[in-house]
Phi, psi and omega in degrees: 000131178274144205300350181287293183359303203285324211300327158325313155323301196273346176262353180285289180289323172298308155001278161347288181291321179260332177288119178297141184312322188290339155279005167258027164246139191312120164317149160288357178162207201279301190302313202295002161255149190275145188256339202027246175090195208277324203232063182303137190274125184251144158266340185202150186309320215286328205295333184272353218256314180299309194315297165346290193310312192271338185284344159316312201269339184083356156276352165307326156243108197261327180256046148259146170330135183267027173238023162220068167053334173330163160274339155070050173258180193277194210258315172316292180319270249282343163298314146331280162329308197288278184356268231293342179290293177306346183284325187296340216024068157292084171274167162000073174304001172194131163213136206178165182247014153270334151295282223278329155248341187260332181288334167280331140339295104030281199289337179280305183253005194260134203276159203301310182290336151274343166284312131044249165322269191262352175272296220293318179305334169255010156290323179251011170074355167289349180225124184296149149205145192259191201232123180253111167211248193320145172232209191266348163233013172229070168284280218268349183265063193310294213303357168281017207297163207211010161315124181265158163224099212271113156312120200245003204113280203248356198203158164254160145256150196240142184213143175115229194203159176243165169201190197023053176260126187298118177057019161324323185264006173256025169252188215234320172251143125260140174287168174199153158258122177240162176286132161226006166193139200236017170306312199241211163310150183329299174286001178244129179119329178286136177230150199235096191248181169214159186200152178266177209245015190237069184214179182282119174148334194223134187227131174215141181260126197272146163257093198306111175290157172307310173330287203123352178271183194204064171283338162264170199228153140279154169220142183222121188289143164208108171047039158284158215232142178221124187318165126321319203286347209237020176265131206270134178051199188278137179315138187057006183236034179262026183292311225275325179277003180270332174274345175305302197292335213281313186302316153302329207266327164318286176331309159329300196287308181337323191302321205307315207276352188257169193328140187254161167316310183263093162352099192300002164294318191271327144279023200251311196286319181302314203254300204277306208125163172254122155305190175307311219261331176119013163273148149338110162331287184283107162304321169269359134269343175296297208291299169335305188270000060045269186307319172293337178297295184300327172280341168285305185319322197264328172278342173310329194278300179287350159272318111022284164281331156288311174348293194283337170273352169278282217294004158266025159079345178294324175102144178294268186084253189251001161285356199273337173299279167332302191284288174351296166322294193259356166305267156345335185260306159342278193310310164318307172305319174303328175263356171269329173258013160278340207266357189270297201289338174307314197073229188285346190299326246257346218262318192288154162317305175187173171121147173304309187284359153278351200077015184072008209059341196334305226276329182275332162329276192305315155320288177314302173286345186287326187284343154334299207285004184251359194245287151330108167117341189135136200288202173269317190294328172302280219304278186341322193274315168286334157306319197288303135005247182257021151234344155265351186083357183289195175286160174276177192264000000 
């Protein structure tokens, strides 16, 4: 038996043994995955209990070092580790965006006393973290932020305001890009800090969406104080960790195009019906949800294989643009055809003959996602750019 074999075995029975049954049911959306922090929300008991478990092991991040809380298993294991999760329907035992953008960071650019520090607390789920980037005249023009970070010695004061910060107000840190010199370019001068968000200075306000749900904040700094100690890399050089993260965070969003647990065939079959023959009744959503089907499958595949060429050290980069793009444009198309094949169930607010709203919900928030993370027309341009190479216009 080859030692991947065993390690499959062993992680087969362990699952088996650990995962609570109530975590092998689909999440219902975003919330129904634990999120963890200093005041953590549970939709069920089982959510702290499964986290526990795998943060033991070190899998909620299973391919970080295990001498920052990770499982420090190979590109392999963590292939593994998913199979066998997905054989169980086991979900996600942790999910934040100190995993998925600041931790990677962390690791890149972060000094030893902050990996540390900060890596292992977010392995274990104790600490929520938002995101400080956009502001209120600097979106898609990030490097234009104006947030200030005044040197006091030992500490900055931070002043001005952020927006569209995702679950500002239930997190506990936030990374933030801040100004700390206004000497040179736009892009010179950005500094990349970390700060708790639970101190006198700082305030936030949630912004209620067209969905109806409010996962963003305005956030507004007045002398909030950030260590010295927690400034990530060199003072005025955080443009260069902000375009790293940005990358991960592409990446990120990108996850929105891939295939869902329930099919959109199987809800077009679920509402319309089956022919004589067992096809979709309505041809032209047939032929439609077909094509949307062949394009997930084919971007699942290609992400996938960059996957396995980022963590053999080659690196994201401006493909992360590319998934971003086309992640995101999937996922539109996906809630347009639930919302085709719902009909009128697909159309209501709440109520059991609405679905609850999800589908007109989930519809309304999916025109987000062409926007969040860098708009569509940015990504078209670093493509356009720095992957395909064209000439400026």
């Amino acid at each position: 038996m080859s030692d991947l074999e065993q390690f499959r075995q062993e992680t087969r029975v362990w699952l088996q043994e650990n995962c609570p049954e109530a975590m092998r049911q689909q999440a219902k959306g975003f919330e129904d995955i634990f999120n963890g922090g200093r005041n953590p929300e549970f939709i069920h008991p089982d959510q702290k209990l499964w986290c526990d478990r795998m943060a033991a092991r070190g899998w909620t991040v299973p391919h970080w070092p295990r001498e920052y809380g990770g499982g420090g298993l190979s590109k392999e294991e963590v292939r593994v580790l998913a199979q066998e999760m997905a054989a169980i329907r086991a979900r996600p035992a942790l999910s934040s965006f100190g995993i998925s953008m600041l931790g990677p960071a962390l690791l890149h650019f972060g000094s030893e006393e902050q990996k540390l520090e900060h890596l292992p607390k977010i392995v274990r789920g104790e600490i929520r973290w938002c995101q400080g980037y956009s502001e209120p005249n600097s979106g898609s023009d990030l490097a234009s932020l104006a947030t200030k970070a005044e040197d006091k010695g030992d500490h900055y004061l931070i002043n001005g305001q952020k927006i569209w910060t995702s679950y500002a107000d239930k997190s506990d840190w936030i990374f933030c890009l801040v100004r700390t010199d206004n000497s040179g370019t736009k892009h010179e001068g950005i500094s990349f800090v970390l700060f708790d968000m639970a101190q006198e200075g700082v305030t936030t306000r949630p912004i209620k969406l067209i969905s109806g749900s409010s996962p963003f904040c305005e956030t507004f700094f007045d002398n909030a104080i950030a260590d010295k100690k927690n400034l990530v890399g060199e003072e005025g050089k955080g443009w260069t960790i902000a375009k790293y993260l940005l990358t991960h965070e592409r990446e990120m969003i990108s996850a929105f195009g891939a295939a869902p647990k329930k099919s959109v065939g199987q809800v077009a079959l679920d509402n319309i019906g089956a022919d004589a023959s067992g096809r979709l009744s309505n041809s032209i959503l047939r032929q439609n949800i077909a094509q949307y089907q062949l394009d997930t499958m084919a971007f699942g595949a290609t992400m996938a294989r960059v996957g396995d060429e980022s963590k053999a050290g080659k690196g994201l980069g401006a493909a992360s643009s590319i998934f971003k793009y086309y992640g995101t444009e999937l996922n539109k198309r996906r809630n347009e055809l639930n919302l085709a094949v719902c009909g009128e169930s697909g159309l209501g607010w709440e109520g059991e003959e609405y679905h609850q709203g999800v589908v007109s919900r989930d519809w309304l928030r999916s025109k987000g996602n062409s926007i969040e993370g860098g708009t569509s027309e940015v990504q078209l341009n670093i493509i356009a750019k720095r992957v395909l190479g064209l000439p400026d216009a």
